[in-house]
DRENDO-230535 format. One record per residue (C-alpha): x, y, z; residue in three letters. Coordinates in pm, 1 decimal. Layout:
<pts>
        x        y        z rest
        X        Y        Z  Ala
...
</pts>
This chain:
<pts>
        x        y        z rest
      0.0      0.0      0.0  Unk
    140.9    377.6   -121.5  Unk
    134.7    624.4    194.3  Unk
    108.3    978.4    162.2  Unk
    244.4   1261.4    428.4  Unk
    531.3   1434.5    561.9  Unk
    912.4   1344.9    508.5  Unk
   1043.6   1685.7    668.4  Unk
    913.1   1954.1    846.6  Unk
   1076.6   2319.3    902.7  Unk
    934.4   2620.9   1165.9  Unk
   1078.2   2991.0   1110.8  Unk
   1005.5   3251.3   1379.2  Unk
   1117.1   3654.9   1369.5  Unk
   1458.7   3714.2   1607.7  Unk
   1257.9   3970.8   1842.6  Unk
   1061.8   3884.8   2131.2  Unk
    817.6   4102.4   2378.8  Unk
    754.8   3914.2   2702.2  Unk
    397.2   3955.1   2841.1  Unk
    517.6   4058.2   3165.7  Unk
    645.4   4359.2   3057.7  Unk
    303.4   4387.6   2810.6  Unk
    139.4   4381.6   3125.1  Unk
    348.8   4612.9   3304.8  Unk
    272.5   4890.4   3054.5  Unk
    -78.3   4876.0   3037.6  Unk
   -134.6   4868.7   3432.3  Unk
   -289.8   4462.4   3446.5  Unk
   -151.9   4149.3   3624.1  Unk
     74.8   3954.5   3442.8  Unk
   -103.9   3695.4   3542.6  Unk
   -415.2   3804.1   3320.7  Unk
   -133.1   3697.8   3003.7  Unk
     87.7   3465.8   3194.2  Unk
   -198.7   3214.2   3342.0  Unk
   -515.4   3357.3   3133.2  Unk
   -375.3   3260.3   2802.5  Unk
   -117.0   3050.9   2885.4  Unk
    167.4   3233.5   2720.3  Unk
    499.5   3414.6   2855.0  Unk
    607.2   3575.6   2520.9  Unk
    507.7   3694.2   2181.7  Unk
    738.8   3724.3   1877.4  Unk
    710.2   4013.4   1749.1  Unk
    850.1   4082.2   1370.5  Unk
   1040.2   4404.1   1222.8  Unk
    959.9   4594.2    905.4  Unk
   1185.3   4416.6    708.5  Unk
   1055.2   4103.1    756.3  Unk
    725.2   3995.2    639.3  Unk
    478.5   3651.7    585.0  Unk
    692.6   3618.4    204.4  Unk
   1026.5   3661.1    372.5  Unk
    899.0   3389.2    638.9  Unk
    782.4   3164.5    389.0  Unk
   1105.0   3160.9    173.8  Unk
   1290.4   3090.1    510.5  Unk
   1118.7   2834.5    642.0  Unk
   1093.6   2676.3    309.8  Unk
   1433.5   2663.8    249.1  Unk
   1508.3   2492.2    585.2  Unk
   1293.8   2235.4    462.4  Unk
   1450.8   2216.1    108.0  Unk
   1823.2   2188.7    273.5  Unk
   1770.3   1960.4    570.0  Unk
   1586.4   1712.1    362.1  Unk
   1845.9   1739.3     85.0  Unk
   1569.0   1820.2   -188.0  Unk
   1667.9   2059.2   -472.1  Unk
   1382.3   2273.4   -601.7  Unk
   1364.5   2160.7   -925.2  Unk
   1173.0   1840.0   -799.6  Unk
    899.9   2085.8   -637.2  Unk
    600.9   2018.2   -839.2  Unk
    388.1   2208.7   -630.1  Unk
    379.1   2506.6   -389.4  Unk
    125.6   2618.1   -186.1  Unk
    138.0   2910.2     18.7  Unk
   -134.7   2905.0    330.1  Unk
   -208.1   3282.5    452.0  Unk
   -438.3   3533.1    585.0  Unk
   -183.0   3753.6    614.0  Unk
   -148.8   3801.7    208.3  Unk
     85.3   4080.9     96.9  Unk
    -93.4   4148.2   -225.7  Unk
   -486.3   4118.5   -370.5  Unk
   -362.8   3929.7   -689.9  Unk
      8.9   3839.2   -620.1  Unk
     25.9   3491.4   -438.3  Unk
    285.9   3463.4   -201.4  Unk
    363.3   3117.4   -322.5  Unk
    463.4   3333.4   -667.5  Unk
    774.3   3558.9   -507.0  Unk
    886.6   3270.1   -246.5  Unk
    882.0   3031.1   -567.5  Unk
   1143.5   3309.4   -728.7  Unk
   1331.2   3326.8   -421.2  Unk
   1372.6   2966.7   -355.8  Unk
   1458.6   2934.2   -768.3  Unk
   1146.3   2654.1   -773.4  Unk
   1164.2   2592.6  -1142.7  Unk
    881.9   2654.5  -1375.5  Unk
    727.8   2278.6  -1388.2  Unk
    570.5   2387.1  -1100.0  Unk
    154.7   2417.7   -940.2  Unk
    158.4   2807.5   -732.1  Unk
    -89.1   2937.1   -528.1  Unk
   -203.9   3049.2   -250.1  Unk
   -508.7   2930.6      8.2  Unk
   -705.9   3158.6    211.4  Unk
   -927.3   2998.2    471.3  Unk
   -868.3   3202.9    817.7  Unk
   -660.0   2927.5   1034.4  Unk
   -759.6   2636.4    889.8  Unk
   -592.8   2694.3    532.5  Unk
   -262.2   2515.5    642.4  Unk
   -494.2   2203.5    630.0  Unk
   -658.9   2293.3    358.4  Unk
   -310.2   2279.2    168.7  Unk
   -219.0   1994.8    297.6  Unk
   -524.6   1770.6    211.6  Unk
   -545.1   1917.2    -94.0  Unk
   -187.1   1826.2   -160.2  Unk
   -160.7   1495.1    -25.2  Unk
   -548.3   1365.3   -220.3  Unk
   -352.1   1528.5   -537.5  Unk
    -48.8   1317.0   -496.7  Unk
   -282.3    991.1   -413.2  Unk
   -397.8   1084.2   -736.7  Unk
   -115.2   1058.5   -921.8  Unk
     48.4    757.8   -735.2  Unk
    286.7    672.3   -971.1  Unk
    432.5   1009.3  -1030.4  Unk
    730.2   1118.9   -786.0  Unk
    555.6   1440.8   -703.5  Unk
    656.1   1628.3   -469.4  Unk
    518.1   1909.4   -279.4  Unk
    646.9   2218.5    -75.4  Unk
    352.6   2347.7    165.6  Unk
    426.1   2655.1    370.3  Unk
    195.3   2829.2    631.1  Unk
    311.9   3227.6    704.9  Unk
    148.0   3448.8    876.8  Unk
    119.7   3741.5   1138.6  Unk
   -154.6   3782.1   1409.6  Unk
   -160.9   4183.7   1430.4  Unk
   -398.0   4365.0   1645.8  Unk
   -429.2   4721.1   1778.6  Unk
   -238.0   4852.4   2060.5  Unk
   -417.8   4789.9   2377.8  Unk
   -715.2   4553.5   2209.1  Unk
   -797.9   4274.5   2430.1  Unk
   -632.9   4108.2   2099.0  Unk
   -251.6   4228.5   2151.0  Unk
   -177.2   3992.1   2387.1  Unk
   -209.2   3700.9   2168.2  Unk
    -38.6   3833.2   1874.9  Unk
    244.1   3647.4   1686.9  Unk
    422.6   3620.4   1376.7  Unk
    568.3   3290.4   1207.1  Unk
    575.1   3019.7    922.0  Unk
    597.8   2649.1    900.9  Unk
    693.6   2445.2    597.7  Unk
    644.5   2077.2    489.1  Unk
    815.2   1885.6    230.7  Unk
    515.5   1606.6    118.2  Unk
    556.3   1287.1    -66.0  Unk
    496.0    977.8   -110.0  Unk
    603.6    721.9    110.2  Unk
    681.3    982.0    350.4  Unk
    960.3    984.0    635.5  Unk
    828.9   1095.0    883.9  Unk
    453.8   1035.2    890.3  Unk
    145.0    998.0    682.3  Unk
   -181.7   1042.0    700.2  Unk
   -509.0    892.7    524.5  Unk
   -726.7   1199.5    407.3  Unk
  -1021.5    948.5    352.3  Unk
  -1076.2    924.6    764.4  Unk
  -1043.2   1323.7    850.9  Unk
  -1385.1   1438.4    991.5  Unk
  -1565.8   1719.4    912.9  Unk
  -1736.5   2045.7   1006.6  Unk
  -1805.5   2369.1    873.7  Unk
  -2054.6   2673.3    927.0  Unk
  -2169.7   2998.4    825.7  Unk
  -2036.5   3209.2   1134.2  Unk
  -1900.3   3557.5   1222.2  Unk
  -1642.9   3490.0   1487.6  Unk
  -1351.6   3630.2   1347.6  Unk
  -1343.1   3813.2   1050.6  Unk
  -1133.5   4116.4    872.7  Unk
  -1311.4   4297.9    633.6  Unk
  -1190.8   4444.7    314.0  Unk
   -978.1   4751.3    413.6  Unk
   -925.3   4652.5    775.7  Unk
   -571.3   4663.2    917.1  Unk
   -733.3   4451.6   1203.9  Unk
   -960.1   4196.8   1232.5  Unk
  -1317.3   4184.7   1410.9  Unk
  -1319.8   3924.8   1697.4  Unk
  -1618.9   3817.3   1866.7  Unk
  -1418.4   3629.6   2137.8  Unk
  -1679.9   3476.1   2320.1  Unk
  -1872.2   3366.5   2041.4  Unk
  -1562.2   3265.5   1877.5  Unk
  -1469.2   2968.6   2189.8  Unk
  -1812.1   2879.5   2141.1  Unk
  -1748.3   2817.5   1743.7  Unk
  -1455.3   2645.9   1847.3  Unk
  -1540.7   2377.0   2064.0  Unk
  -1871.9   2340.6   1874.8  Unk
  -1681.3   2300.3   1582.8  Unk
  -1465.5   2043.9   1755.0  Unk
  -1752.5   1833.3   1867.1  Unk
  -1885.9   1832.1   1492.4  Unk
  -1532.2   1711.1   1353.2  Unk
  -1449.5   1451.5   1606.4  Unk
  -1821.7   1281.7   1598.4  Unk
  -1711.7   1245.0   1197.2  Unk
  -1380.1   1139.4   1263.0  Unk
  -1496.3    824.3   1494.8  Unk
  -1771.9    787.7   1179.4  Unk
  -1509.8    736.6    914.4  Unk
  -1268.2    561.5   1168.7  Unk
  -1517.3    300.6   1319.9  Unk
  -1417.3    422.3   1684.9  Unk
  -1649.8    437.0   1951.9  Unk
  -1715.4    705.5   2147.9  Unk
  -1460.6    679.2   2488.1  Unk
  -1242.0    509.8   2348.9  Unk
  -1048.6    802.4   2118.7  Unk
   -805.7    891.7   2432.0  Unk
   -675.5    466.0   2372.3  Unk
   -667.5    525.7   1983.7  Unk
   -444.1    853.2   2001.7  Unk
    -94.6    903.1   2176.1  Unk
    -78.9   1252.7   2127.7  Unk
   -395.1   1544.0   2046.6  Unk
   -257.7   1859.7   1910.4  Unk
   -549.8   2197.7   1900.9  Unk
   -535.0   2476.6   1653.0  Unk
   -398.5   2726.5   1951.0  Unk
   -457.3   3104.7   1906.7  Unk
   -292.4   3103.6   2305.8  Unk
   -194.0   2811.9   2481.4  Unk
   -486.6   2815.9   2705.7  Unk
   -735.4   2665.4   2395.7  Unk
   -546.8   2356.4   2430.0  Unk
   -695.0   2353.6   2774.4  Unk
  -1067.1   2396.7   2656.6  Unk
  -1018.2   2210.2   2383.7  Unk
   -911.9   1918.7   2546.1  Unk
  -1159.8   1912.7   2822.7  Unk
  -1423.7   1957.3   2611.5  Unk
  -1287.2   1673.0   2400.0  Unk
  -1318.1   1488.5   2762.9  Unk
  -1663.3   1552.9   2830.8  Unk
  -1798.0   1456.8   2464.2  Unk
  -1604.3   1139.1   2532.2  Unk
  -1705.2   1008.2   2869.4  Unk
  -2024.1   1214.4   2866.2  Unk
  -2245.2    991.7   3144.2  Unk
  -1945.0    964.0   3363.0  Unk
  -1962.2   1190.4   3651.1  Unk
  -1702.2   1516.2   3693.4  Unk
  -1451.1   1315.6   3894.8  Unk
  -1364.6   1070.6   3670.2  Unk
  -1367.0   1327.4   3360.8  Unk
  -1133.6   1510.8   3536.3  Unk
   -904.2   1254.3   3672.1  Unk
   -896.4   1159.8   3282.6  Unk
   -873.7   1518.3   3190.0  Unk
   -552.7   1542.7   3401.2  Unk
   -379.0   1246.1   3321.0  Unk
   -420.6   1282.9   2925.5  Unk
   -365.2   1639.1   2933.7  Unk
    -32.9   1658.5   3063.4  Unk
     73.2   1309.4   2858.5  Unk
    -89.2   1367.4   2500.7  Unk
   -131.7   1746.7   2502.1  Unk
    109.8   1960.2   2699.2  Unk
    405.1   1842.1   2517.6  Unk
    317.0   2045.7   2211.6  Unk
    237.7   2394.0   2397.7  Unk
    612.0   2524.4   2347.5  Unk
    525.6   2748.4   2061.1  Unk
    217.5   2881.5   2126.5  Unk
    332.3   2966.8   2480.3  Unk
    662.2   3169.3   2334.8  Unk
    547.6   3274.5   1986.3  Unk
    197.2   3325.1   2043.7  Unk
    -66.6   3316.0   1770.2  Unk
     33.6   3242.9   1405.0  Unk
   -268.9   3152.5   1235.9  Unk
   -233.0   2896.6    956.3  Unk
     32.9   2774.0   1157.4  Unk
    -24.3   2766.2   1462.6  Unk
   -162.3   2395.4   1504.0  Unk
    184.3   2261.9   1280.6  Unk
    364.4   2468.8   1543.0  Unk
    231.3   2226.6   1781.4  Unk
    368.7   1921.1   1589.9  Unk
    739.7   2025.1   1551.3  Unk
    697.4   2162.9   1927.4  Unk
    596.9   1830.9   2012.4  Unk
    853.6   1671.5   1824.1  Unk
   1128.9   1856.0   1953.9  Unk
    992.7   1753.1   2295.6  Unk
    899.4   1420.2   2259.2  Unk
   1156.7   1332.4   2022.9  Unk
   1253.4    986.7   1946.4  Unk
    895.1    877.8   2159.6  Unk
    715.1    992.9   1881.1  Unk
    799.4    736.6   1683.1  Unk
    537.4    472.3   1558.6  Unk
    284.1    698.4   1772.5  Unk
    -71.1    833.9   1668.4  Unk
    -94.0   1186.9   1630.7  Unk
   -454.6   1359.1   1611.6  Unk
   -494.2   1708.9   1487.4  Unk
   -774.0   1918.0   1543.7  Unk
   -770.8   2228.6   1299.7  Unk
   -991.7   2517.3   1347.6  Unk
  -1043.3   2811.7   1155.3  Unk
  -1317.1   3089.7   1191.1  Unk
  -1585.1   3165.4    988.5  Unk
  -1553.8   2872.8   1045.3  Unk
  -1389.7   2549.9    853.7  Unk
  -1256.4   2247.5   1115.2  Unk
  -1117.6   1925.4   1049.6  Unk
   -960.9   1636.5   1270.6  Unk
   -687.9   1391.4   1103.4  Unk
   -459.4   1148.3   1215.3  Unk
    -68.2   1126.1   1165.9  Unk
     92.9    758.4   1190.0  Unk
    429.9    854.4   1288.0  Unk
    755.0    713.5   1105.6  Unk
   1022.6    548.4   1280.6  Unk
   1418.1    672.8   1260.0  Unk
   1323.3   1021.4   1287.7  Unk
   1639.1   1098.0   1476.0  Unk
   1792.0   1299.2   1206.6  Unk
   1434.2   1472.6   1089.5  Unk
   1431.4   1591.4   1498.8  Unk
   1791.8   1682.3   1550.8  Unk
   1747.1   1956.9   1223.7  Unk
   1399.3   2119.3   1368.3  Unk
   1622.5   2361.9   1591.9  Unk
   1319.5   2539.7   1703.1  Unk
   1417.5   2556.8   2072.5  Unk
   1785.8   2722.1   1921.1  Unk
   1575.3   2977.8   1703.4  Unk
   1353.3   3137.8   2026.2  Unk
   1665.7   3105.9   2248.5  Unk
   1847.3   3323.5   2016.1  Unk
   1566.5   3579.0   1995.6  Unk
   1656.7   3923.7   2107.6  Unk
   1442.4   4048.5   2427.3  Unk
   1280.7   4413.2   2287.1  Unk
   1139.3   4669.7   2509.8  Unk
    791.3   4804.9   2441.7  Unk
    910.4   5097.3   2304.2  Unk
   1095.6   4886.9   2033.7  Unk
    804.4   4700.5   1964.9  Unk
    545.8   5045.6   1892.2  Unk
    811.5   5126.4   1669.9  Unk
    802.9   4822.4   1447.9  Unk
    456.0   4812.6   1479.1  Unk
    343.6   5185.7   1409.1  Unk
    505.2   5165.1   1058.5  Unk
    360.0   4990.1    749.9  Unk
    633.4   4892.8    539.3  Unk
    497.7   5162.7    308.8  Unk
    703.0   5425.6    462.6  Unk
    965.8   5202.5    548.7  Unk
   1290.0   5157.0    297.5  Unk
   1587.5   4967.6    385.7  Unk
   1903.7   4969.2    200.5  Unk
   2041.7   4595.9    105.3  Unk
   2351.5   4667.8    234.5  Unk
   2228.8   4770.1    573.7  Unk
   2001.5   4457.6    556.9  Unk
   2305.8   4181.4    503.1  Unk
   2399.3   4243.5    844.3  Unk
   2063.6   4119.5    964.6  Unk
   2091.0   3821.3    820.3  Unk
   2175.0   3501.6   1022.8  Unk
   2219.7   3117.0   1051.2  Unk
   1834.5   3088.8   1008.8  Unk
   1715.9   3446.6    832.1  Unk
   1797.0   3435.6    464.0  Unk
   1541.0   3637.0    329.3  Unk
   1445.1   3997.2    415.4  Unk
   1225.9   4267.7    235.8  Unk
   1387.3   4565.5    142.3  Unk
   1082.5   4789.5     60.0  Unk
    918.4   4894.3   -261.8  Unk
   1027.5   4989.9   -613.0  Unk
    766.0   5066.5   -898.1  Unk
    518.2   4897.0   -644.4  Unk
    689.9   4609.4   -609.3  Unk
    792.8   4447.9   -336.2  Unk
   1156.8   4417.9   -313.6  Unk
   1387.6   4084.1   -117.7  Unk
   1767.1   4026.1   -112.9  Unk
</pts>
């Protein structure tokens, strides 16, 4: 039997950092509101000469190097944003000229609030099943940045970041079988950003309720397709990974996830189970979205290479589900069968190395990055060389003829 999946994954996060302690500090609150209410200690925060193509291009060429792949054997490139830098311009389009992705090659871009990282990768992965006797392969990158206004109930849980897979068949590190993922969507205003909006519209309330609504939907599929019955999921599944827009979702999500499954059992029991599973299945993936904060299309594939860094080799041969959320709202929950000898997939993630060598910014730093649009902002490449590091290759430069301009 041909698998489909992953053989190598790659995270990219901006080298700046604002801790939420000193977020706090500034606007008069306990840190604890940040700290304990969402879970998180920092946010990454990104500069104006970095933006969601720049992230893409890096992130994707981690991918391309540490899995040894050379771009001419991309066949496709998908680019998974809400955070678009142009309103006919893909992203995929300038990180394919960056990354010198010949012309053989399937680019575009997927808009579908959080969820569109999934969205690319089904769609990629049911394209190669397709095809099973071709030796396609396909570069899927998620880049985005979670921007809200200063002092919105919304800043807290900003972020900036982008993860990139390298999919084939008979993957390396894990595949997945598309035909199983359950299944729910809606018509729903939780989160939106209309046309001409620097920020979006949250409805946050409403927008948990979506959520774990949402969640209920997709798993009561997923146990459809799968033939598993309900309460026994938890057995099925080593590790759950949730879409996190803060780290404190994972927390909802997975009790909620708790009381659909042992619904008839009384409170102690669900929360004996809630404990235990929690802190073995979930909590190891919670590094990112506790320092990064939220990246959108990302944000639930930041939980797999946190988890994997973590976890490492005890991944292996393990069960992985996903739930993937994104407003409006789209969901889906999937299942990746882990490879084994991932040693050498692991040891290149270096996403612990990346936030450890962020640079700690004050809050005065960080209004200044973020009261600019790169509009007003040019940079001069040889000023911008120096900015450049073991894993920033990529940086915007500004516009010329209203185009946007990388070295």
């Amino acid at each position: 039997m041909i698998e489909f999946g992953l053989s190598d994954i790659a995270i990219y996060v901006p080298p700046y950092y604002l801790p939420h302690e000193e977020l706090a500090a500034v606007y008069g609150v306990p840190k604890e509101k940040y700290t304990i209410g969402l879970g998180n200690q920092n946010m990454a925060v990104i500069p104006n000469w970095e933006d969601t193509v720049s992230m893409a291009a890096n992130a994707g060429l981690q991918v391309l190097e540490k899995s040894g792949t050379d771009p001419g054997d991309i066949q496709q490139l998908v680019v998974c944003t809400e955070s678009g830098v142009d309103h006919s311009k893909p992203v995929a389009s300038f990180v394919q000229g960056l990354l010198k992705i010949g012309t053989r090659c399937r680019v575009y871009e997927i808009k579908n609030a959080c969820y569109g990282g999934t969205a690319g990768l089904v769609e990629s992965v049911e394209l190669m099943s397709h095809n099973a006797k071709s030796s396609r392969k396909s570069l899927l990158i998620m880049s985005d940045i979670a921007r809200y206004g200063f002092g919105t109930l919304g800043e807290p849980t900003q972020g900036a970041g982008a993860v990139a897979m390298l999919l084939e068949k008979n993957p390396r590190l894990c595949s997945v079988d598309t035909s199983l993922n359950g299944i729910f969507s809606k018509d729903t205003f939780d989160f939106w950003r209309p046309t001409g909006y620097d920020f979006p519209v949250v409805d946050g309330k409403f927008s948990i309720e979506c959520y774990l609504s949402a969640l209920e939907g997709a798993l009561s599929d997923f146990r459809s397709n799968a033939g598993i019955e309900q309460g026994r999921l938890m057995d099925y599944l080593d590790y759950v990974i949730y879409h996190m827009p803060y780290t404190k979702m994972a927390g909802k999500a997975h009790r909620r996830l708790i009381e659909i499954e042992y619904r008839g059992s009384n409170l102690e029991t669900q929360e004996e189970i809630y404990n235990k599973t929690f802190s073995s299945k979930v909590a190891p993936g919670l590094m990112g979205a506790r320092e990064v904060g939220n990246i959108y299309t990302g944000s639930v594939y930041m939980g797999l290479v946190s988890l994997m860094e973590h976890e490492r080799e005890k991944i292996e041969g393990k069960r992985i589900g996903l739930f993937s959320y994104g407003s409006g709202c789209m969901a889906e929950f999937l299942v990746y069968h882990t490879k084994t000898k991932l040693g050498k997939i692991i040891d290149s993630l270096h996403f612990k190395d990346q936030l450890d060598k962020r640079r700690k910014i004050t809050f005065k730093e960080y209004t200044q990055f973020y009261s600019k649009s790169q509009e007003e902002v040019v940079h001069s490449p040889s000023e911008m060389n120096s900015l450049k590091n073991q894993y920033t290759k990529f940086l915007f430069t500004g516009f010329m003829d209203h185009k946007r301009q990388y070295i």
